[in-house]
N, C-alpha and C positions, 0 to 999 in steps of 0.2 A: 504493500500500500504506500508506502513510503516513498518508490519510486515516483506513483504517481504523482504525488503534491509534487515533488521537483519537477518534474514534466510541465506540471499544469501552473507553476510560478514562470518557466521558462517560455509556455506558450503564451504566455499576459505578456513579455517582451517581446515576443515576435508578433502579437496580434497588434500592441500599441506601435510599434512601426511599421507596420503594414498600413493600418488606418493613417500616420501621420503621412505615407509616402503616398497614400491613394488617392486623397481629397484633399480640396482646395480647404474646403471646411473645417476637415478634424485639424488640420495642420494650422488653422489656424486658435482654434481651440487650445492646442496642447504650446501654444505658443506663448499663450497668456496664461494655460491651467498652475504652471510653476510658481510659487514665490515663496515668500520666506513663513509661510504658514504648511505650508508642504511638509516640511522637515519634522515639529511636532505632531501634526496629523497624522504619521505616518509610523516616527519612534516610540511615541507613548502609548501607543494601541499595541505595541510589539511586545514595550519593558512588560505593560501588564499581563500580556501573553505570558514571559518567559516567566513574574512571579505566579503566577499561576501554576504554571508546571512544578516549580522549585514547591511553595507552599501545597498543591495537593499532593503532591512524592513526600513530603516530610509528615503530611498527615497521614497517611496513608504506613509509613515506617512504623508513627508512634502505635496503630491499627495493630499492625506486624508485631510487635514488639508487647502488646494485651495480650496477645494469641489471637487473634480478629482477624483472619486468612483471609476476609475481604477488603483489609486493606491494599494489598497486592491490587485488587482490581482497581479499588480509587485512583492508584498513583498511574496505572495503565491509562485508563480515562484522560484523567487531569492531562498527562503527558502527551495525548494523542489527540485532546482537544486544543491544545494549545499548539501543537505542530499544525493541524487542521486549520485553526482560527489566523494562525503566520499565516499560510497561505492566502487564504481570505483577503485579508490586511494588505496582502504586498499587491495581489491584481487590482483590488480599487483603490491603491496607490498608484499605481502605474497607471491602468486605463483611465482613471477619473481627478489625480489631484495634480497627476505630475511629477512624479515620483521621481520616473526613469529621465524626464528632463531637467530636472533639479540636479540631479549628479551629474548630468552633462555639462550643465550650466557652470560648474564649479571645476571639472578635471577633464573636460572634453571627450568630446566621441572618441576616444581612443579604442583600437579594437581589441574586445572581451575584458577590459578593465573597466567600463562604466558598467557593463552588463555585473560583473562581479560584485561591483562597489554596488551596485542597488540590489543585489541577494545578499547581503550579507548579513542585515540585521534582522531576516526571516530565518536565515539559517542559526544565527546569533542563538533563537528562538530555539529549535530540531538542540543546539548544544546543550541549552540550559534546560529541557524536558530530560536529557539523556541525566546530565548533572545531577539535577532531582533524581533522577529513578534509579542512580547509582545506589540510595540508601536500602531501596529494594534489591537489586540485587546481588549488592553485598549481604544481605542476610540469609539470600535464598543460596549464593554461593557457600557460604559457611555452614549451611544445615546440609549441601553435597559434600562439603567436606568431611564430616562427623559422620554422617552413613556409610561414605566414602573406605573412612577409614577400618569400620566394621566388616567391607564388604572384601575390601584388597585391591578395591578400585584404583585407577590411574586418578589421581588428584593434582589441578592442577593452583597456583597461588593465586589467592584476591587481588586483581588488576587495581592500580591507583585509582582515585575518581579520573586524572588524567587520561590515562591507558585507555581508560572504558571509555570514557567521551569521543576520545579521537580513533581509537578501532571503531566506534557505529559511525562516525563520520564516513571513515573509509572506506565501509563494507555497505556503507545506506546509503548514504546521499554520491559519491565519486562516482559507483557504478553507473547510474544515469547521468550526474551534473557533468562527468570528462566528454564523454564520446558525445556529446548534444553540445557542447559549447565548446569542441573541434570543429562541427558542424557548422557553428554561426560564425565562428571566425572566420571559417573554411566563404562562406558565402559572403561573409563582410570585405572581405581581401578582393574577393572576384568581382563584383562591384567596382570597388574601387579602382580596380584595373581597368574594368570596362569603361569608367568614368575617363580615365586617362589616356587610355587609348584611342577612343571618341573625339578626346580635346588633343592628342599630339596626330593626329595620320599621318602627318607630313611629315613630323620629325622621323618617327618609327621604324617606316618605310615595310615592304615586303609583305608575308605575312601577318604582320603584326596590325600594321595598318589596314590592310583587307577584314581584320578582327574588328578592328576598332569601327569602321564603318558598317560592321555589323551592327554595333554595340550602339552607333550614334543612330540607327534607323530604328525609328521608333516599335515599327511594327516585326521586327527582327532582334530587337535587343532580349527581350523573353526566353526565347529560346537558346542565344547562347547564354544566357548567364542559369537557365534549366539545364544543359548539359554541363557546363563547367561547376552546379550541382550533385550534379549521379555523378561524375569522375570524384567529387569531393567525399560525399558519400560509401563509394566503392573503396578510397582506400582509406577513410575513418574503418569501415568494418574491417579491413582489413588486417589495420597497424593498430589500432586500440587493442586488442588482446595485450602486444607489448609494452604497449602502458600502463593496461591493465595491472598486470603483474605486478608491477613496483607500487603500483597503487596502494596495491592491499596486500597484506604481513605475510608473503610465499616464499617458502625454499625449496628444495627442489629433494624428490622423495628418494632418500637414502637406499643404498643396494640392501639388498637383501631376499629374502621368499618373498616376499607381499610384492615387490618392487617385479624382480619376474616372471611372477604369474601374471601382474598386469599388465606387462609387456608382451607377452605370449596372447594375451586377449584381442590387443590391438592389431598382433599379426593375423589372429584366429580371424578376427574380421574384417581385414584389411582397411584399418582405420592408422591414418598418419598424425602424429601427435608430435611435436616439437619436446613436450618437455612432460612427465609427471611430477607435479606441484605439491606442494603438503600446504594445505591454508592455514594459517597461524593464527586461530581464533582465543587463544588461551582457555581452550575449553569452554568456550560459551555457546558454541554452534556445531550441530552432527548434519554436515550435509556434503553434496557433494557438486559438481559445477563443468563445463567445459566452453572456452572459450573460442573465439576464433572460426571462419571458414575453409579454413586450406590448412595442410597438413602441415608445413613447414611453418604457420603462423598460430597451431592451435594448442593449447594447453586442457589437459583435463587437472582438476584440484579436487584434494578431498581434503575436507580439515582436520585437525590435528586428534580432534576428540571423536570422531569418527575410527579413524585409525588406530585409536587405543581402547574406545570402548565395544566397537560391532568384534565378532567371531569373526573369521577367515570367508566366509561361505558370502557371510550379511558385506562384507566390504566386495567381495566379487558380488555380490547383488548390485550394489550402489554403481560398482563401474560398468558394470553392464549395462545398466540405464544411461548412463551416459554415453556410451559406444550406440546405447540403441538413437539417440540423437540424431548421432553425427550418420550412421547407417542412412537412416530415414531421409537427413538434410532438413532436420526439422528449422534451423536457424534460417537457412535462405528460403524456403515455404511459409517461414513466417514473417518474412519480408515482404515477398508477395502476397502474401496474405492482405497485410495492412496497407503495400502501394495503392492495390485492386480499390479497397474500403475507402483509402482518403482520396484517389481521384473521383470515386463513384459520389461519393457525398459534396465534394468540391464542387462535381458538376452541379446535383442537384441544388445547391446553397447558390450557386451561378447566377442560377435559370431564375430561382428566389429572387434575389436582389433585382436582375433583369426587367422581370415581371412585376418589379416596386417600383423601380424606374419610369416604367413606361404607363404603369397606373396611376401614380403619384404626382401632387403636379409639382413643375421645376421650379429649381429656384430661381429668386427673381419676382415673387409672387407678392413682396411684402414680409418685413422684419419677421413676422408672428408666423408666415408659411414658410419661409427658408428655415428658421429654427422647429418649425417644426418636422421638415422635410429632412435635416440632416439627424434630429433625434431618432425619426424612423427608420435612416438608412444607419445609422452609429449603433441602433437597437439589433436592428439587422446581419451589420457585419458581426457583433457581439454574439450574439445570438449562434449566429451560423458558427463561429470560431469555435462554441462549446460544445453545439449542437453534434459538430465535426468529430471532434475531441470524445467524447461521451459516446458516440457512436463505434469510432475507432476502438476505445477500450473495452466494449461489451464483446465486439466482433473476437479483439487479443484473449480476452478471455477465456471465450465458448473454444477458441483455436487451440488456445493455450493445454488449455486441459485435455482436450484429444490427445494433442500429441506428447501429453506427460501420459496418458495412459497406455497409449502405442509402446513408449521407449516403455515402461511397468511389463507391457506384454515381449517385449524383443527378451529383456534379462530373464523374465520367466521360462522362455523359450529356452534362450541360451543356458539355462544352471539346469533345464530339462535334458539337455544332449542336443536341441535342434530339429528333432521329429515333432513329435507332439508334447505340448503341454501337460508335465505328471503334478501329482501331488507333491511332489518333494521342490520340483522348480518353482511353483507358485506359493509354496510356502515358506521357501527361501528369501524370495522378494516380497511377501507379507511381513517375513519377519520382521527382516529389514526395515520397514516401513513402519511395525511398530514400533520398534527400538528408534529409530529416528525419534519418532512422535515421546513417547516414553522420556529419553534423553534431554530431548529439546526442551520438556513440559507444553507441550501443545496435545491439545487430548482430540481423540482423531474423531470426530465429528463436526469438528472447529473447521468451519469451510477456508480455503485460501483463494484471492482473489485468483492465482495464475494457476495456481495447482487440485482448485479444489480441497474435497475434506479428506484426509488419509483412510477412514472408514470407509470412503466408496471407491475409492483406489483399491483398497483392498478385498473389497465383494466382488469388485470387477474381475480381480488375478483370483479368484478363486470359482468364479464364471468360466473363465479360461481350461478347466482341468477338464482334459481328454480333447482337446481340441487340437485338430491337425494344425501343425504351424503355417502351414500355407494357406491356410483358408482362416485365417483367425477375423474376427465381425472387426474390430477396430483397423484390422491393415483397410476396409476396405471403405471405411468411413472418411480415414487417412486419405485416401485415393480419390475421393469423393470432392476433399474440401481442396486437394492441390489442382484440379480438373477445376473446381470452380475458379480458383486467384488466377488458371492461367489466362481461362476466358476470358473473364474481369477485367485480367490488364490488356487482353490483346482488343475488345469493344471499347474499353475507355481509350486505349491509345487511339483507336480508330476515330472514336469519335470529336475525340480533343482535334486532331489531325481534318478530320474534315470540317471542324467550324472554323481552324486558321486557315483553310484553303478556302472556305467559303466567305470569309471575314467577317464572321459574328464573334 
């Protein structure tokens, strides 16, 4: 969930420049929306965010600390109300007070530094919910330590409040905030090029100038800076894995049995991996991950408490699911997936506006009908932005979770021998899937927005028993939804393509 609010603070900057760069109107709006009233609107609705979190995480401890076990839930709350309410606060900052031009106003459009300097005191917020909820989970660490040490369990030490704040930074907000603001940079750069390139032809000369007269034709300039787009995109997914990495606390998984069995797997399946990773959660997380599209650039990681708490059988579960990913190509299917969705919705949000345009009357009508003419299309573009947004992440979803049940049925398959689905294969990845759940304390009917609830992940792999592996009902679900993205995208490209030949 976590991903999403970052998402959805980053799409409030990219929707309020859009509107500025689109209309004469918003543009002038956000021209005058800045001043020095901006600044407190915008940090004191935050400070009272982050004591929020701090004060109901402290109440919530004192809870813990009565024996009151729903304390724990209060300081969940409080902590994820106030990350929720950040986000809030920072879109109708941006879109409505002027937020994101207020910083500009002060340290200049520089590229992905004003974009930073205006996340910062929402993120400030996501620190100081974590800060708070440290007092939680240092107590629920300590009571794993003490069972721990009854059981002969691997235990690991209480991270500082420090350590814990900045590993959830890492591991929550990096994964989505890096590879999305390479993306903007990536497009802010191209721009600017094209801007330049337009204003030197002459000097430039050659190809470059041929570019730039691209770039200076109005009705042409879209298109290159949409290609020099998907090239920027194509190698964000590419090289982010490598970033990824250093991102978050990985070293690289020691020789030994565990280490070549899981390398015999990836031969088993002809799955190319750059590196096996050990994720360095300090024991606060049993999961398992794979990065990257191509072999030379992809990482699979498991983390550290994984590796010391599953059996032998339960960790070749976990990698299996992850080989059953990369098998599938679940990562570039769910690219497609999401192009197909946001060009189909862009259209129809288009045709919307379109159809406001040409119903609505123009401006020019009189002070009281151009204000209200631009509130309806400002409502509009808004509108459409989340409408988009909200649509996009139902589609990620319903996608999502297929294809986590697919990879659940590929490892089931594989710890079966590969023929058909036994009892012992599907209950090997059951297991597994408890013990995640177990470990983690997530009790498995706790739905996940991407994955689903572990409980029906698990009736699913137990559905699975006696079933031919080649005929199993989710490969052909699987097969169903990649048939659909491919169509999607090949009728929207088509038809994007024939309204600029047509020139609507």
């Amino acid at each position: 969930m976590l991903h999403v609010l970052v998402i959805l603070m980053l799409a409030s900057i990219a929707l309020h420049d859009s509107l500025r760069s689109g209309s004469g109107t918003l543009a002038a709006f956000y021209d005058g929306a800045a001043g020095w009233w901006t600044v407190p609107m915008t940090l004191l609705p935050l400070a009272a965010l982050a004591l929020l979190a701090l004060l109901g995480a402290r109440a919530g401890a004192a809870m813990l600390d009565a024996g009151r076990i729903e304390g724990a839930a209060l300081a969940d709350r409080a902590c994820a109300a106030a990350r929720v309410g950040a986000v809030c606060v920072f879109a109708a900052a941006v879109l409505t007070l002027g937020w994101l031009d207020a910083v500009r106003m002060v340290i200049g459009d520089v590229i992905l530094i004003d974009e930073l300097v205006a996340l910062s005191p929402a993120l400030a917020v996501f620190c100081a919910s974590w800060a708070g909820h440290y007092a939680i989970e240092s107590r629920i660490r300590q009571a794993i330590i003490m069972r721990g040490l009854d059981t002969g369990a691997t235990m690991y030490p209480v991270p500082s409040r420090a350590r814990f704040v900045l590993t959830q930074f890492r591991h929550q907000v990096l994964l989505s905030l890096v590879p999305i603001m390479l993306l903007m940079g990536w497009a802010e750069c191209a721009e600017r090029i094209a801007d330049y390139l337009a204003a030197n032809r002459a000097v430039v000369g050659g190809a470059l100038a041929w570019l730039g007269a691209l770039t200076a034709d109005r009705d042409t300039r879209p298109g290159v800076l949409l290609g020099a787009q998907l090239i920027g995109v194509a190698l964000v997914l590419s090289l982010a894995p490598l970033a990824l990495r250093y991102v978050w606390d990985t070293v690289r998984l020691a020789p030994g049995p565990i280490r070549a069995r899981l390398e015999d797997m990836c031969r088993e399946h002809n799955v190319g991996v750059r590196e096996l990773l050990v994720w360095r959660t300090h024991g606060s997380m049993i999961n398992g991950a794979v990065m990257g599209l191509w072999g030379r650039l992809r990482y699979i990681l498991l983390t550290d408490a994984l590796l010391d708490s599953l059996p032998r059988e339960q960790v070749e579960a976990v990698m299996a699911h992850e080989l059953g990913h990369v098998r599938h190509r679940h990562v570039p299917w769910l690219i497609a997936v999401m192009l197909a969705t946001l060009l189909w919705l862009s259209i129809v949000a288009s045709a919307l506006l379109r159809l406001y345009i040409a119903a609505a009357p123009a401006p020019g009508g009189g002070v009281l009908l151009d204000a209200a003419w631009g509130l309806g299309a400002l409502g509009l573009e808004i509108g459409s932005m989340f409408g988009i947004l909200a649509g996009a992440v139902a589609v990620f979803m319903f996608v999502s979770r297929r294809f986590e049940w697919q990879a659940d049925a590929f490892a089931a398959l594989h710890l079966s021998g590969g023929k058909q689905v036994t009892p012992e294969g599907a209950g090997a990845m059951a297991g597994a899937l408890e013990a995640v759940g177990r470990l983690n304390g997530v009790p498995l009917r706790r739905g996940s927005w991407r994955h689903g609830s572990l409980a029906l992940r698990i009736a699913r792999l137990r559905a699975l028993i006696g079933r031919d592996g080649a005929r199993l009902p989710i490969d052909s679900t699987a097969r169903t939804i990649k048939i659909g993205a491919a169509a999607g995208l090949l009728c929207a490209a088509a038809l994007v393509a024939a309204s600029a030949w047509l020139g609507f």
